[in-house]
Steps between C-alpha positions, in 0.01 A plus 500: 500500500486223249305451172364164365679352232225397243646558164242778394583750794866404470487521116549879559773617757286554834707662766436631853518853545385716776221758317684836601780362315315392233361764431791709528753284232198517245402809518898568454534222246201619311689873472821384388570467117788224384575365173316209369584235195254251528395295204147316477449209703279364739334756658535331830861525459512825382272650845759259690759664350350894549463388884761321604700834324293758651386383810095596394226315655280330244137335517438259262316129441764308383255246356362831302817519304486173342739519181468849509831661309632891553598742289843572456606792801782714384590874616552654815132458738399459827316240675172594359609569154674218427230222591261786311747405182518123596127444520464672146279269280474245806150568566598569836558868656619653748214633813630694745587382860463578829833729475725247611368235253451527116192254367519277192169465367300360182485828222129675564312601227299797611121466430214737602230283663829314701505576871821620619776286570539334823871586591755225595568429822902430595518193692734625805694187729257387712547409862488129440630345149229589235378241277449555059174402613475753738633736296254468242200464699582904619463567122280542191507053352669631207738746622604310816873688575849461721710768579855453335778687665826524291847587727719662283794311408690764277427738803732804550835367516364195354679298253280526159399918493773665688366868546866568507573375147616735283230466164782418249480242233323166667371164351273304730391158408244311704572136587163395283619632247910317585252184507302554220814561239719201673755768612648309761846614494659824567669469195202470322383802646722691226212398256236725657703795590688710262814603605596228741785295400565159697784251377529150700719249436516320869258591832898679628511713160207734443573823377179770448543807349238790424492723231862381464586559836582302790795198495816539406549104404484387107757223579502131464318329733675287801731713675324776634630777674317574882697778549223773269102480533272565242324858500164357423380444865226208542263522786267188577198632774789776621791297554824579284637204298923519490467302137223493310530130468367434847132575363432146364188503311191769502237294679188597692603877398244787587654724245850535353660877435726638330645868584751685282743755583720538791270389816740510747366725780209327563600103412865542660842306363573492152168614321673750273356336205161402591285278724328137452284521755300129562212484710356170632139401558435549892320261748139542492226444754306364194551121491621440173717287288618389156707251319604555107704266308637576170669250279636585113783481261855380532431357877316818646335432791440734775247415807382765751290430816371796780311511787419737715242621773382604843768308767289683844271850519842673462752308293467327144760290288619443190694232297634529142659147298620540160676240313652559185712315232585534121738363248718710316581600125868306480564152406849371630552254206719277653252385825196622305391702847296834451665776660441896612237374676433480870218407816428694794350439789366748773212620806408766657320550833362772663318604793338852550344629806263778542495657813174729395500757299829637620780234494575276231812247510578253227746243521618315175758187479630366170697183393620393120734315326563497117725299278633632135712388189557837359667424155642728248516376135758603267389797334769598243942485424624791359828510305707818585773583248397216291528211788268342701685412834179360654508204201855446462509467915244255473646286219785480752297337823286330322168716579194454269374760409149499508288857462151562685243396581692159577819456667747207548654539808695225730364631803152731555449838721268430859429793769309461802380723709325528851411828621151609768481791747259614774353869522252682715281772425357731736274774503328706781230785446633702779226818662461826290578263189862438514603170342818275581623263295767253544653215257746262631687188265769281528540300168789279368585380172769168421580427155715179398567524133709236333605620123648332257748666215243447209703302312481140340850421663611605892648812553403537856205363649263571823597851537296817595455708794322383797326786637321518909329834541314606814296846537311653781358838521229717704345797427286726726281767328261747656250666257331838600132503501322572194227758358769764617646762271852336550497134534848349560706172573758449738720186493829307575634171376778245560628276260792184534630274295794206538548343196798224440560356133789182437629497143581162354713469109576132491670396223548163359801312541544442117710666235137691388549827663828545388378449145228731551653740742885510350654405806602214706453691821124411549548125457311376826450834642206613792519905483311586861419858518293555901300853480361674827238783522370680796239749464332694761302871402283718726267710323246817630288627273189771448277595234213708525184626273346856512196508317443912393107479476372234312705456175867543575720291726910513544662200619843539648734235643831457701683131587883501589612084481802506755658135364815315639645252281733238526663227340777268377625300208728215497633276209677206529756232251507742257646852518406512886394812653335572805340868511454504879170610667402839342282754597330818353252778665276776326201652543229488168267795464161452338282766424187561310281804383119419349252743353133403453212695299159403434451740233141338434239279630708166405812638395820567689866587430796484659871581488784296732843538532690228740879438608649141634792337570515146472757281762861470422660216407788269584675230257434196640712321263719687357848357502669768246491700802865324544590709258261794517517566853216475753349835392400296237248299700331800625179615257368866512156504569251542207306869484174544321369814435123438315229771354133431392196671391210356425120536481190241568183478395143324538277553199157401346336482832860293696442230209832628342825577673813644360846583613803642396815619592849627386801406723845578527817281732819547557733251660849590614748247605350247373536136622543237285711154452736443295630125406870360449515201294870433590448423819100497504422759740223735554599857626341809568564837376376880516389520105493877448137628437221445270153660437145316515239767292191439315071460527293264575090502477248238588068513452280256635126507354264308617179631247226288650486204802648248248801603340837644674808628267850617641773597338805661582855619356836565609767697274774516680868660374791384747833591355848516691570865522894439641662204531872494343673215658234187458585164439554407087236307352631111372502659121760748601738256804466224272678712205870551468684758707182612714456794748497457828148668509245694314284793524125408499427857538169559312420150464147266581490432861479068507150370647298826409264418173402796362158461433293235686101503435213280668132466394243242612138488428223317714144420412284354766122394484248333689276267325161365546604219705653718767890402381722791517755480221784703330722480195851701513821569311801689560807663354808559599827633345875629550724649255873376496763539759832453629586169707812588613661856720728555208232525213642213331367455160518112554219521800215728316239330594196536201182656592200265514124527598283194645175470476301296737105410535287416730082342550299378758204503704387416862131434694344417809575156658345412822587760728839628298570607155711260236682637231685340162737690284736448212813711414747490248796689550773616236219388294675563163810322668776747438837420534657753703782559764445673900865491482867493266834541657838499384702129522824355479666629123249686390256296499114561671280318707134559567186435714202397274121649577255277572338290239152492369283388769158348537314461824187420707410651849246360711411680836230479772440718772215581768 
């Protein structure tokens, strides 16, 4: 069966269904209640949206609509409900259907002498392709209609409204509204969510944490450690990214999430501290495309061009470009070049085939490649028992000093990175409404940093740590049907990795780095350390709902991660060692327990209690194990034990939503690195335990069609609650006669803020001429933190807000839309730091923010 591709019929998703099943997923889709946070828009969009989510039938004129805009839907509705709340002041409503269609028509206004209503007529597929023309000839002139048939993408088992997901703390942001506050980073993501920390200093050296939990790093950049992953898992459209770094840039995003708490029984390997969760814009069967170019401050440029549309009747395609460049905030005095900058390059492609209303299977490839100077300025010296080592060491070479934001070095940091993957995402509707999902990736990642010693004069040059990573997993899930008193999930996944990193310290063949390193023994000296990691886990898993009548459910979980790891470390020319191949087994329990009440029409509770462990580790460059041992190498894995209540609400008929919650973690063995400046190595260690309690609340109010406010808090209270034998702090090795190690017990946890707040206001309007238009501003701040695992006084990094702003306005151009915005982010241009670690003799280096920014976008779609 095909349909003709004029742009008004394919303007709304038309899709060929056989009537029984029609008929059947509507009438199902129009029962079912879900959660809804969508702000005003077009109200196109917004039925689009309701559709493609529910699966409902709609009949509509698209031509009707014009400029139409919805109300903001927010709460928990069915099919019916929520394009009731979306039509709201549209002068549109809702007429009912034929049972296995819902009507869109122009508002009635009941008068006496009127004669009734003629009803609409759903326009089923024809035998032969039907014409607009057609179409409307069958109907009333001005209420000519199409039948719009939405196929659910978040689906049961789906990836944007798991039925399985337990209903802790969540932040969804839509990719409109990514695009609409230049968020195009994940980084950047931080300044829309509360709670999420991100620090980047190179594409190989992300570390997220939420509400203070998650990695274990704090170190200075250049010579990571493989051998521990993060506990912040990041998902992109289901598939499991080893490093965060491997998700480049946020374009063409359908919505971005953000889940706290330990999600490990339902997202797999090393969620203990939370989920990311990215979902990408899908292939349509709607021709459309778009190209937006943005240009600003400081060399900002960024370029993004998609197109995507019907291939055949049964498959459609999809291609995303995005180039992107900027300078950054650090002058190098001596050349005069800008630095902590970077360009990236990348596409996507995807196909998706649609084998009726039954079998879905889309296939996604991706390719990018990125190039960085990552610079740290000079922060501070510090003078420890009345001497500054860091001055008098660089009277001695010869290094000028020079503090940030400029630098004078001899030779300048450069990282490039290649990295792509292919996945494949299948679903089948099997009989008596069993679905089967199954996502399968391979990705790889290959990172070629060459770092320099940030110095005026050459201590060693083109160094770093060359990392190749390659992942592949598959996962098979089969979800129980729904409407039953006990709906369940029933799953299994596979995960591998092979990742190889080669270690270069070149130093120069000068008398400079025995001046600055008090000894003759590095004169001309290439330390190669070689680390090896295998990593394969097998994972089953189940988690099932019972819903006791209509306002209680209890989620429970189970996942068991059965992992076998192995790996080596060798270091060569100086103090050799060669660790062998190693090899460790265990078995990680997740578990999770989740009680829902809706105590009211619009409000719920609930109360959750979880358990995780995340993967062991292995020190893939440590060589103190000479001296340690080799039990040394081996790292515990990391258990979280997490505890929530919390209660929603939609108010003032849905136009104001509020949550809160109260939260409790506690992480034993925790994995972290620690750094020796002797022989500049990063190692990993079990760091005792800590504790991660606190509240956080956010409202979003959205009084009439025009304006939209959000704001949200995160207090958040992470203290070490035992850990007696941590590394000292520069202020106390640098002093005479120090310990060999200090007790951090009841101490800040580094990288966990303990209050970080967001708020944003939007105000959109449409004028006389038919321009849509909106002014916006946002806030968004973090208290002061540690920098460093060993709560070094020298790396508190100062709390800071930013403060961004945003206008523009789009209309009608031929047969598409244009748009044309300005933004101008850190708007009050704050100087502030994403990171401070702990240098050579006592002194600090940092990663500046971004600066003040001004910008233009210009966009056109159809």
């Amino acid at each position: 069966m095909r349909y003709p591709l004029h742009k008004h019929s394919l303007t709304v998703a038309v899709l060929a269904t056989l009537p029984a099943l029609v008929a059947t997923a509507c009438a199902h889709a129009q029962a079912g209640r879900q959660d809804y946070r969508l702000p005003a828009a077009p109200l196109e969009q917004t039925l689009l949206a309701i559709a493609a989510d529910t699966g409902v039938a709609l009949a509509y004129d698209p031509r009707l609509l014009g400029d139409a805009r919805s109300a903001p839907v927010v709460g928990r509705y069915n099919a019916a409900e929520a394009i009731s709340r979306a039509l709201d002041g549209s002068g549109f409503e809702l007429a009912s259907g034929s049972g296995a269609s819902l009507t869109i028509r122009r508002r009635v206004i009941a008068k006496p002498e009127a004669p009734a209503a003629v009803p609409l007529r759903k326009v089923s597929a024809p035998a032969a392709p039907a014409t607009p023309a057609i179409a409307a000839a069958a109907q009333p002139a001005a209420m000519a209609t199409v039948t719009v048939s939405g196929t659910r993408q978040a689906g049961r088992g789906g990836l944007e409204d798991d039925p399985q997901r337990t209903p802790t703390s969540s932040y969804r942001i839509s990719g409109a509204e990514l695009d609409e506050q230049n968020v195009t980073t994940l980084e950047e993501l931080q300044q829309l969510v509360p709670g999420l920390n991100i620090q980047s200093t190179d594409p190989s050296d992300m570390q997220v944490t939420i509400r203070g939990v998650g990695d274990g790093g704090g170190q200075a950049s250049g010579d990571s450690n493989i051998g521990m992953p993060g506990s912040v898992a990041v998902y992109v459209d289901g598939v499991y990214l080893a490093r965060p770094g491997m998700l480049s840039s946020l374009g063409d995003i359908a919505q971005a999430e953000v889940l706290s708490g330990a999600q490990g029984t339902m997202f797999g390997a090393n969620a203990t501290g939370g989920i990311v969760n990215i979902t990408t814009k899908s292939p349509t069967f709607v021709p459309e495309a778009s190209v937006a170019v943005s240009a600003g401050q400081h060399g900002y440029q960024r370029v993004r061009g998609v197109v995507s549309g019907p291939l055949s009747q049964d498959w459609a395609g999809r291609v995303n470009v995005v180039r992107s460049n900027s300078d950054g905030a650090v002058t190098n005095l001596r050349t005069g070049n800008k630095l902590n900058g970077g360009s990236s390059n990348g596409v996507r492609g995807q196909l998706l085939y649609r084998g009726g209303d039954r079998f879905t299977l889309r296939l996604s490839a991706d390719y990018n490649n990125s190039n960085s100077e990552p610079t740290a300025v000079l922060v501070a010296t510090h003078a420890v028992d009345g001497r500054d080592t860091y001055l008098t060491h660089s009277a001695a070479a010869g290094n000028n000093v020079v503090f940030g934001p400029h630098v004078d070095l001899d030779d300048e940091n450069r990282i490039h990175v290649v990295q792509g993957g292919v996945s494949a995402l299948a679903e089948l509707q099997l009989d008596s409404g069993w679905r089967l999902r199954s996502v399968t990736s391979l990705r790889y990642f290959h990172s070629q940093p060459t770092m320099a010693d940030g110095l005026s004069v050459q201590v060693y040059a083109n160094t770093g740590t060359e990392v190749r990573d390659k992942t592949w997993s598959q996962e098979v899930r089969l979800d129980s049907p729904a409407g039953r008193p006990l709906e369940y999930a029933l799953g299994l996944t596979y995960l591998g990795q092979h990742a190889q990193t080669l270690a270069h310290t070149r130093y120069a063949n000068t008398t400079v780095p025995a001046l600055w390193l008090d000894s003759t023994a590095f004169r001309n000296l290439d330390i190669i350390r070689h680390g090896l990691l295998r990593d394969r886990m097998l994972s089953p898993f189940a988690q099932g709902t019972l819903h006791v009548g209509d306002s209680v459910d209890i989620t429970a979980g189970v996942r068991a991660n059965v992992q076998k790891k192995g790996g080596s470390f060798i270091r060569y020319n100086r103090v050799p060692f060669n660790s062998g191949y190693l090899e460790e087994n265990h078995t990680l329990p997740s578990g999770t327990l989740t009680a829902t009440w809706r105590t009211a029409p619009g409000w719920s509770t609930y109360a959750a209690a979880s358990y995780g462990e995340k993967s062991g580790g292995l020190n893939i460059s440590a060589g103190a194990a000479r001296q340690a041992g080799l039990d040394s190498l081996y790292i515990k894995p990391e258990k979280t034990k997490t505890g929530e209540v919390g209660v929603k609400a939609s108010l003032a008929g849905d136009r104001l939503a509020l949550k809160g919650a109260l939260f409790l973690t506690e992480i034993g063995d925790f994995q972290t690195q620690g750094y020796n400046p002797d022989d500049q190595q990063v190692y990993l260690l079990n760091a005792g335990t800590f504790i991660s309690r606190g509240a956080e609340a956010s409202a979003r109010w959205a009084p009439d069609r025009n304006w939209r406010i959000d704001a949200a808090a995160v207090w958040n209270d992470t203290y070490y609650t035992h850990y007696d034998n941590a590394r000292c702090p520069p202020e106390v090795t640098l002093a005479p006669n120090p310990p060999p190690s200090c007790n951090l017990t009841g101490a800040r946890v580094f990288n966990a803020p303990k209050l970080t707040a967001n708020a944003s206001v939007r105000y959109g309007w449409t004028g006389d001429s038919g321009l849509r238009s909106f002014v916006s501003a946002r806030y968004a701040y973090r208290s002061w933190m540690f920098g460093t695992v060993d709560t070094s006084q020298f790396t508190r990094v100062p709390g800071y807000g930013l403060a961004a702003f945003a206008a523009g306005t789009e209309g009608k151009l031929g047969d598409g839309e244009w748009s044309a915005s300005v933004f101008l982010n850190n708007a009050f241009d704050k100087t502030y730091y994403k990171r401070l670690v702990n240098g050579d003799y006592g002194s600090v280096a940092g990663w500046l923010g971004e600066r003040r920014t001004l910008g233009v976008s210009l966009a056109y779609r159809y």
